[in-house]
Structure formats: C-alpha cells, structure tokens
C-alpha positions in Angstrom: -51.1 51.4 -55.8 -52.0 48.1 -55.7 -51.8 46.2 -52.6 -52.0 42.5 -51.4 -51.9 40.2 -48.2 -51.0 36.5 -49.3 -51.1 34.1 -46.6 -50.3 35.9 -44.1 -49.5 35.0 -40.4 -48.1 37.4 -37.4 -47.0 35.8 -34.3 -45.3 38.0 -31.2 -43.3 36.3 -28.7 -40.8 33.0 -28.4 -41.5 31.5 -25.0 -45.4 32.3 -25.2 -46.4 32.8 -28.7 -49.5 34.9 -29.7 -50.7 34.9 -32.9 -52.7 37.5 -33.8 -53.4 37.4 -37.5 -54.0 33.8 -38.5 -53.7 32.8 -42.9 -55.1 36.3 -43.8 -55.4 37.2 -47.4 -56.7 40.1 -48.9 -55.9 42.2 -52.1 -57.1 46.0 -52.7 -57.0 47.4 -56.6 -55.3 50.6 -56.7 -58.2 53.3 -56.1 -60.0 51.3 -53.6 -61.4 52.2 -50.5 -61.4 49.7 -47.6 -62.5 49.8 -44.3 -61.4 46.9 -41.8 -63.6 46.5 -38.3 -63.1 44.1 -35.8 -63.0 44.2 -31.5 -59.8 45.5 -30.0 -57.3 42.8 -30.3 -58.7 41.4 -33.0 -55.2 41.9 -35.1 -56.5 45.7 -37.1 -53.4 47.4 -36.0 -51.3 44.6 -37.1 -52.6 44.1 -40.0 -52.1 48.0 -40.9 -48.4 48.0 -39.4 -47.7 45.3 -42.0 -49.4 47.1 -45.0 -47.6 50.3 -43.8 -43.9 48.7 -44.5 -44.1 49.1 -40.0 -43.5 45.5 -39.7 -43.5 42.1 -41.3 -45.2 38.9 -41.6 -44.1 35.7 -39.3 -44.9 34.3 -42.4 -46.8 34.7 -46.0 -46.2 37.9 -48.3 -46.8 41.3 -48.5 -46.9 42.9 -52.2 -47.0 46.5 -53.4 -48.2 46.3 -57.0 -45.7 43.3 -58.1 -42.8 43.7 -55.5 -42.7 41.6 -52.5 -42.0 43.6 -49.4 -41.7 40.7 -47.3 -38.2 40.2 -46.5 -37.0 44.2 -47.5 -34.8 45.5 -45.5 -35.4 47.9 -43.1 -33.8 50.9 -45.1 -36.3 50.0 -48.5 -39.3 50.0 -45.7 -38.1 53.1 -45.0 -37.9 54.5 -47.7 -41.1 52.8 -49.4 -42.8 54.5 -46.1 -41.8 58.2 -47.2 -42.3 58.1 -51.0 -45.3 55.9 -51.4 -47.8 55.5 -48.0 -49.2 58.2 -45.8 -50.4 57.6 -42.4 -53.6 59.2 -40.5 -53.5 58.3 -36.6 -56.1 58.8 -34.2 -53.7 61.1 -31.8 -52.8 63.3 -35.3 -49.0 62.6 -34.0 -48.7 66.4 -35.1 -45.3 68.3 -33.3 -47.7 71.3 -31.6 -44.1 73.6 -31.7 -44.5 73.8 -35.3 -46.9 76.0 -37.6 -49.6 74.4 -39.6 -47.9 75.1 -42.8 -44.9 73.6 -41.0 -45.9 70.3 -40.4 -47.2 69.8 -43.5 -44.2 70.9 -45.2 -41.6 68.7 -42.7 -42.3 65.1 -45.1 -41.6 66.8 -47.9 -38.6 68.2 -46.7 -37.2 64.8 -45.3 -38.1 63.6 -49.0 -35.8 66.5 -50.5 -38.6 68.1 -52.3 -37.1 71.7 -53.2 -38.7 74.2 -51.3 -41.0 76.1 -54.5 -42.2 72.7 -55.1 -43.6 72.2 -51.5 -45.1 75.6 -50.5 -47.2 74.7 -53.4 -48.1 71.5 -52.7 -48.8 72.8 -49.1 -51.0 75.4 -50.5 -53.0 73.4 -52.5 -53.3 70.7 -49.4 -54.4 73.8 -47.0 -56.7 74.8 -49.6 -58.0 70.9 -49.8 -59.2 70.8 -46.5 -60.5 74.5 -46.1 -57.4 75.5 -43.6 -55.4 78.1 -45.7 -55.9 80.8 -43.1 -54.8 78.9 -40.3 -51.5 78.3 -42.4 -49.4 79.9 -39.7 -51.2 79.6 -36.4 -49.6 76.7 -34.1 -51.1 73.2 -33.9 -51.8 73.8 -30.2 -54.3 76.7 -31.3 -56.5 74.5 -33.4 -59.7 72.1 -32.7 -59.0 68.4 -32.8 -61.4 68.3 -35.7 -58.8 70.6 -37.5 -55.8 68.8 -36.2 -57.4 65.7 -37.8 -57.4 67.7 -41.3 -53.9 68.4 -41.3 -52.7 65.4 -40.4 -54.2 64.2 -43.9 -52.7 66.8 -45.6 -49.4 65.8 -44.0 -50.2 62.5 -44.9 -50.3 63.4 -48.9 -47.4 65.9 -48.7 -45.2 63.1 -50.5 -48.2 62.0 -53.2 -48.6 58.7 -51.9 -50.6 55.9 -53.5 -51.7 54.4 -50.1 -53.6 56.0 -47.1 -53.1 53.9 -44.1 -56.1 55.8 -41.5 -56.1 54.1 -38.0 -59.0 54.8 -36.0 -59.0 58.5 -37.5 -62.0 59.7 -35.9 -61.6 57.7 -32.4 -61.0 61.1 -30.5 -63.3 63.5 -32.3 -66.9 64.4 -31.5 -69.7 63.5 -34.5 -69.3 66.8 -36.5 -65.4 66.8 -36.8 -66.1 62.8 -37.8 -68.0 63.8 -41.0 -65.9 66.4 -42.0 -62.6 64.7 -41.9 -64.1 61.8 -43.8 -65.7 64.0 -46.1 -61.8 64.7 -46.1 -60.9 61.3 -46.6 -63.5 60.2 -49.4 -62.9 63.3 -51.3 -58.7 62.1 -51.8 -59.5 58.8 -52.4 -61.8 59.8 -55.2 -60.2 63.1 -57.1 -56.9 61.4 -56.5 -57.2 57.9 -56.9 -55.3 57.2 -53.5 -55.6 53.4 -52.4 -57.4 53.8 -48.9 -57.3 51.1 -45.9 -59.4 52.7 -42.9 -59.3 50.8 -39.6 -62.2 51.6 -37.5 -65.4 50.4 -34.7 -67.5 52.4 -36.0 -69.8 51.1 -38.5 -70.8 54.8 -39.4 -67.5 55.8 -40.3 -66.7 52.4 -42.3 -70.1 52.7 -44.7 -67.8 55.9 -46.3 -65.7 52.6 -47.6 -66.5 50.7 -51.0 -66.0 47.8 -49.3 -66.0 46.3 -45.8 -64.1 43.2 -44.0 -64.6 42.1 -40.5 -61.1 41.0 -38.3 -61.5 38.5 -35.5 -59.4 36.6 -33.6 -57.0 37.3 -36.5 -59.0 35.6 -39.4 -60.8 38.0 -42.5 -63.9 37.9 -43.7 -65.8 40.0 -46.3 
C-alpha cells in the first residue's frame, strides 16, 4: 500500500489553537520501511493517528494508494482501519482474559473471516514469531517481550498493507527490542507490508530504510 501526506496541517482547539503538525508532506512506496523520530510533542503520534484512518487533517490530504481519505466518513475509516492497517502499540493493548491464540484470532473474527480460514492464519502468525506453544496460555502469563510478538501477529491477522508501530519497544528491556524488530523487519520484507515506525531511539530506527526527523510539527529527511 501506497501511502501519502500532502500538505498537511493538524490544529487541536478553537479558543487556544495548537498546531502541532505544520505543511507536512511525505509519501511512502508500498514496501517501504519508515521510521519517524522526533522529541515528545513534536506531532509523531499525530501524524500516525492520521495515517491510521484515527483522525484527520485540519487541513491538506491524506491518500491511500489513489483514494483520498481526507474527508471519509467515519464508517469507511473504520472499515479501511480493519481490512487494510494493523497497529503495534507500546502497551501491546492485548485483553489479558483471552488466550494467545485468542487475541490473535478476535480481528479476524470482527472481519468475518470463517473460522478454518483463521486458525490457519493464526497458526502460521504463531509460527512467525516462534510462539506456537504458548498458543493457549493467557496473555497475563507471558514476558512483555512476548506480548510485544503477538501484538504483531494480531496486527497482521487481517493481511494488511500498512503497519502503523508506535513506540513498539518503549516498555521492553534491550533483548526483547531486537527480537521484536527482528519481528518487524522480517514482515516488512517476506511480505511486502508498508511499515511507518515511530520511535526515540535511534537504535531501533536504523532497522528502517529510511529516516525523517519531526519537530515542532515540520519533516525533514
């Protein structure tokens, strides 16, 4: 999936106004990885929220491949969200009262996959990221290193052409780190999945092809 900034500006509030992303353009080919850095405030989150279908520009354009998401409503957001992007946050955002294979399974299921078609698409996600015998143990039983893995695999349940990763490895110690972005690298490689990685750590954004620097709501790369 291709995706593409145009012009871009966000601005929260009416009575005090805050603009926190300021003319920002930027396209990514389908099959790219991108990483985004900046300092906290600098507008990363934002700018993910609006690539994710979360939110929409103030002003300027937002396109997936040719269509201009824009001004969709919030029911084709929705949708776009569930059968075309997959999300990776740093608090995994897991439900810890369901199974591994459970919560892997449950976008599939809002996406009326039939249920043959998703235990094997869970199967082969579990065997992706090396946690096929931990199918059945409870999210509360696992390291956050492995929490971190299924939350990708939850995040390609649906085969999505974009992987939105916010701050993936904030909470996780330097081993977990390079294995979920071994993770990471390894789908936006064997499957061609469009990547946009926010992240402050420079170590974590060199696993990008390319890199681009956020402040006070401007781009550069």
């Amino acid at each position: 999936m291709r995706v593409s900034l145009q012009g871009v500006h966000k601005v929260y509030g009416k009575s005090r106004p805050t603009k926190v992303l300021d003319d920002v353009s930027l396209t990514i080919e389908s099959g790219d990885f991108v990483a985004i850095t900046g300092p906290s405030g600098s507008g990363k989150s934002s700018m993910l929220n609006l690539l994710g279908c979360l939110d929409v520009p103030t002003f300027g354009q937002v396109f997936f491949d040719q269509r201009d998401v824009s001004k969709a409503s919030e029911s084709v957001r929705e949708r776009i969200r569930l059968q075309h992007i997959g999300f990776v946050f740093q608090n995994y955002q897991l439900l810890p009262g369901l199974t591994v294979r459970e919560n892997v399974a449950l976008p599939m299921q809002l996406a009326g996959v039939r249920r043959m078609e998703r235990l094997a698409r869970v199967q082969g996600l579990l065997s992706m990221i090396g946690l096929e015998k931990q199918a059945d143990q409870r999210i509360i039983y696992l390291s956050g290193g492995q929490q971190q893995k299924v939350a990708v695999a939850r995040a390609l349940a649906n085969l999505p052409g974009l992987l939105l990763a916010d701050e993936p490895t904030g909470s996780l110690d330097g081993q977990s780190t390079l294995q979920v972005m071994e993770v990471i690298r390894e789908v936006n490689r064997s499957r061609s999945v469009t990547t946009v990685l926010v992240t402050h750590d420079p170590q974590v954004a060199a696993y990008a092809q390319r890199v681009y620097r956020l402040e006070s709501g401007s781009l550069d790369g």
